[in-house]
Every structure is written in structure tokens, then in C-alpha cells.
C-alpha positions in Angstrom: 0.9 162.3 30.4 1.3 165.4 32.7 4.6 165.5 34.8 4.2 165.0 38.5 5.9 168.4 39.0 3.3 170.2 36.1 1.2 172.6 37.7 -3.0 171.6 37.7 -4.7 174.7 35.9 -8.6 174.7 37.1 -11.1 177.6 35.5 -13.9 178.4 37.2 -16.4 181.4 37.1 -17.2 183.3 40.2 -20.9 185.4 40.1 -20.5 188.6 42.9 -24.1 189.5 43.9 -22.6 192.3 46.8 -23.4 196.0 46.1 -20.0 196.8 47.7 -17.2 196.6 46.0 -14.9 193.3 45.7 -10.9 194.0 45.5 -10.2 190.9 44.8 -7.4 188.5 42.9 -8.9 185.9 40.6 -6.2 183.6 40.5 -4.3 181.5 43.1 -0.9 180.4 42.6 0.8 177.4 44.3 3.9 175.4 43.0 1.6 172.5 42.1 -1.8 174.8 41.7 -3.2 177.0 39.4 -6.7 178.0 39.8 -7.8 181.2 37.6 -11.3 182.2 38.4 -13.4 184.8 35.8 -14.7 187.5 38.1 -18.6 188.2 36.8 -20.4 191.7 39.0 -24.4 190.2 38.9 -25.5 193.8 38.6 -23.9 194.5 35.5 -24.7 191.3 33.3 -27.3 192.1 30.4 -31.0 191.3 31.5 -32.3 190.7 28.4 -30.4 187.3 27.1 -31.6 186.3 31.2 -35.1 187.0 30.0 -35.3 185.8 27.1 -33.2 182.2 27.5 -36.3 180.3 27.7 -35.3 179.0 31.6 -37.0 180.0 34.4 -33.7 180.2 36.6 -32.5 182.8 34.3 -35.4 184.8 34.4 -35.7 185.1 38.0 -31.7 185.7 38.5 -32.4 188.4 36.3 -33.6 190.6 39.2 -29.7 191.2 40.4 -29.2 192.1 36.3 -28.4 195.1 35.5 -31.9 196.4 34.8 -32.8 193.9 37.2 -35.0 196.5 39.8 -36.9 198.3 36.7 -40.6 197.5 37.1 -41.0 196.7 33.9 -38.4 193.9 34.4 -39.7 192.8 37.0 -43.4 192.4 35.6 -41.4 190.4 33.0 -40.1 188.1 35.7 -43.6 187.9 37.2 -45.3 187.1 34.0 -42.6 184.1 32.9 -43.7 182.8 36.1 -47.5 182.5 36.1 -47.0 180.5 32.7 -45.3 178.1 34.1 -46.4 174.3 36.2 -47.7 175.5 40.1 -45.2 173.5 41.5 -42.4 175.5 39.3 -44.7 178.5 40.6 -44.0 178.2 44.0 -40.3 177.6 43.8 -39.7 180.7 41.7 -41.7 183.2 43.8 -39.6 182.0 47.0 -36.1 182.0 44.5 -37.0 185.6 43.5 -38.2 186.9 46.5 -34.7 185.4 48.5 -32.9 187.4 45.5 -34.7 190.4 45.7 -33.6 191.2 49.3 -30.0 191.9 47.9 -31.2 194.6 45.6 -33.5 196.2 48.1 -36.7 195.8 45.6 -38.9 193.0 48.0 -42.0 195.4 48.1 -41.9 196.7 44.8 -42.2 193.1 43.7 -44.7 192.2 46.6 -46.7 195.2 44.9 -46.6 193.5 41.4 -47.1 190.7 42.4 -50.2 191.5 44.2 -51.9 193.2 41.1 -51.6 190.2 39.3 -52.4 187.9 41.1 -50.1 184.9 41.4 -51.4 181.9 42.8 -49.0 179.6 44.5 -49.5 176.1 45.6 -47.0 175.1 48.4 -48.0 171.7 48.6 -44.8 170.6 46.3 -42.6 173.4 46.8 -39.0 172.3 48.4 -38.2 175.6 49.0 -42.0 177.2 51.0 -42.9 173.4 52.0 -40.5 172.7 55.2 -40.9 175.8 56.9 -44.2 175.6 56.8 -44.4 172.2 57.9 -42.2 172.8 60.9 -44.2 176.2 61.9 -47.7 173.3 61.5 -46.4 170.8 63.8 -45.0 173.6 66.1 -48.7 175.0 66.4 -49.9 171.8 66.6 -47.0 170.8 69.4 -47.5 173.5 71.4 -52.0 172.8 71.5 -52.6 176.5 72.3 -54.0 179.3 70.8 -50.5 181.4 71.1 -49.0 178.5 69.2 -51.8 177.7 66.3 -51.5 181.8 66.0 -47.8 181.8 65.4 -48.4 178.9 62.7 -50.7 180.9 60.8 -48.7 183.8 60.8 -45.9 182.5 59.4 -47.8 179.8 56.8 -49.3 182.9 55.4 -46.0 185.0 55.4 -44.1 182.1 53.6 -47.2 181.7 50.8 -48.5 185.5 50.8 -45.8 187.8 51.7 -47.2 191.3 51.6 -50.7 190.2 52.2 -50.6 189.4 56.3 -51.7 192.0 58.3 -49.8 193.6 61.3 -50.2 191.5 64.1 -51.9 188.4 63.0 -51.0 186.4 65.8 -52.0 188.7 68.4 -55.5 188.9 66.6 -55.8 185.0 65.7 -55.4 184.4 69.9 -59.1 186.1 70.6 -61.2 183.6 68.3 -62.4 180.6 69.3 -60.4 177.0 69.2 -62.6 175.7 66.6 -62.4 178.4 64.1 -58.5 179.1 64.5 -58.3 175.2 63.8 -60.1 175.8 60.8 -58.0 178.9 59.8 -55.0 176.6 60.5 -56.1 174.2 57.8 -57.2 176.6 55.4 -54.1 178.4 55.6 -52.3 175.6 53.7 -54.8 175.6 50.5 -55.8 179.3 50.4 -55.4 181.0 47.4 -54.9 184.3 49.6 -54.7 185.5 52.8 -58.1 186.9 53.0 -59.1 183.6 52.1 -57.8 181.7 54.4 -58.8 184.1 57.4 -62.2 184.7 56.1 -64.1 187.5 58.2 -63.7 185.6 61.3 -60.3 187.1 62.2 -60.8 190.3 64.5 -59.6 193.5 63.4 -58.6 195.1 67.0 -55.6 192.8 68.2 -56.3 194.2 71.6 -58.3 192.0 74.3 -61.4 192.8 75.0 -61.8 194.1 78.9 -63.1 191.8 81.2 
């Protein structure tokens, strides 16, 4: 039985996904506390027991590996990814794209991504699903054309990130009520962007003159 007075030793492991440099201390002392802490640097784990591990949340934390921005690696992550359920799908493209921003390689794996393709469903994703629920009923909220615009743009961001062109919104405000309605509801089964906006979308985001 440990003595009321015997310190409490706690061991924990701490992952650092920063590209600066951490001075740090990994243990903190008290009279009645001990808690040591091992110190792990994400960019210089080994990527290939991440890849090869057999779970997907290894895979796609093995973009902030070591050899985690090589294209090849990433094609890897990419590849584990379409062979898995579309709900897992959609999850691990939003994961992986929310990790790539801390190692600067987004486009690159926007690019691969796109020469696939993947195909994401949203409709069971906890991660894409509640944004773009709250961007529908904004759109939907707001019954203009301004607002149904913004909702598109960012339904189509969240799903297809790479593939929306500049200015959707701005574009998506000239056509007509009915056909950005449709847009609206296609833009939540679409398996692209180009899918959902068909060839009704106008390609001069300017108004015309009156």
C-alpha cells in the first residue's frame, strides 16, 4: 500500500506535430507528483510501420512522418483510403487534409487526389457532415440567392477541395432560383463538382449590364 507521503509517478507520451523547435522539460516534479512524459517529434517517426500497420489512422498520420510529404507516400495514403467503407472514406480525406496543412503539402495532395479519383460520400461523415449541414440550413435560412450561393460554395469546398472554381458564389447568384435550388441539392450527392454544377453555372462571375 503506497505511503500517503510516496510520490504518484504518471508516464505519458507527448506527439509534437510543430515545425519549430520545442525546448521543453518532459518531466514535472512536485513533492507529491511525478509526471515524466516521453517527448516523440511527428516528423521524425518511421513512415513505413504507419503504413503498413493495417489501421487507417496510422496511415493517414503518416503524412506528418518523416517521409510523410514524398508523393509517393502520399499516393500510398491515398490508395489505403479508396479500399476502405465510404463512410471511413470521408472521415479520412477530411483527417488527412486537417493534417496536411501542418506540413504545407494540401495541394500536392489535392493534386493526387484528383488523378485518382476519390469518391467521398458525406452523408455519414462526423467530421464533413455538420459543417455542411449548418452552411444548408444557413442557405436555406437566409431564402436568397446570395445565401443558397454561399451554401454551395462551401458544400463543395468541404466534399471537393481543389475542384471549386474561383468565385463560385458570385457566379451561382446570376442563375435562376430554380436551378440554384437544384444545384443546392445536388451538391450533397455529387460525385464532383462538375457534377453537381452541371453546365448551368456561368463562367463570367460578372453581372450582366442592364
Amino acid at each position: 500500500m503506497r505511503a500517503s507521503n510516496d510520490p504518484v509517478i504518471f508516464a505519458q507520451t507527448v506527439v509534437y506535430v510543430g515545425a519549430e523547435e520545442w525546448d521543453f522539460d518532459p518531466v514535472i516534479r512536485h513533492r507529491t507528483l511525478n509526471y515524466w512524459f516521453q517527448f516523440v517529434v511527428a516528423s521524425k517517426l518511421d513512415t513505413r510501420p504507419l503504413l503498413e500497420s493495417g489501421d487507417l489512422g496510422d496511415a493517414v498520420f503518416a503524412v506528418l512522418s518523416a517521409d510523410g510529404t514524398n508523393p509517393n507516400v502520399i499516393r500510398e495514403i491515398l490508395n489505403k483510403i479508396t479500399r476502405t467503407a465510404e463512410n471511413e472514406r470521408a472521415d479520412a480525406m477530411a483527417q488527412l487534409f486537417i493534417l496536411s496543412e501542418l506540413r504545407d503539402v494540401r495541394p500536392l495532395i489535392e493534386q493526387e487526389s484528383e488523378a485518382m479519383p476519390i469518391t467521398v460520400n458525406v452523408e455519414n461523415s462526423k467530421f464533413l457532415r455538420p459543417p455542411i449541414d449548418r452552411a444548408y440550413a444557413a442557405g436555406e435560412a437566409k431564402g436568397k440567392a446570395e445565401g443558397k450561393a454561399e451554401a454551395i460554395e462551401t458544400i463543395l469546398g468541404q466534399r471537393f477541395p481543389g475542384q471549386v472554381p474561383a468565385g463560385l458564389a458570385g457566379r451561382l447568384s446570376l442563375v435562376t432560383a430554380e436551378t440554384l435550388d437544384e444545384i443546392l441539392r445536388k451538391s450533397l450527392t455529387a460525385t464532383s463538382a462538375a457534377d453537381a454544377l452541371g453546365s448551368d453555372t456561368p463562367t463570367n462571375a460578372s453581372r450582366p449590364k442592364a
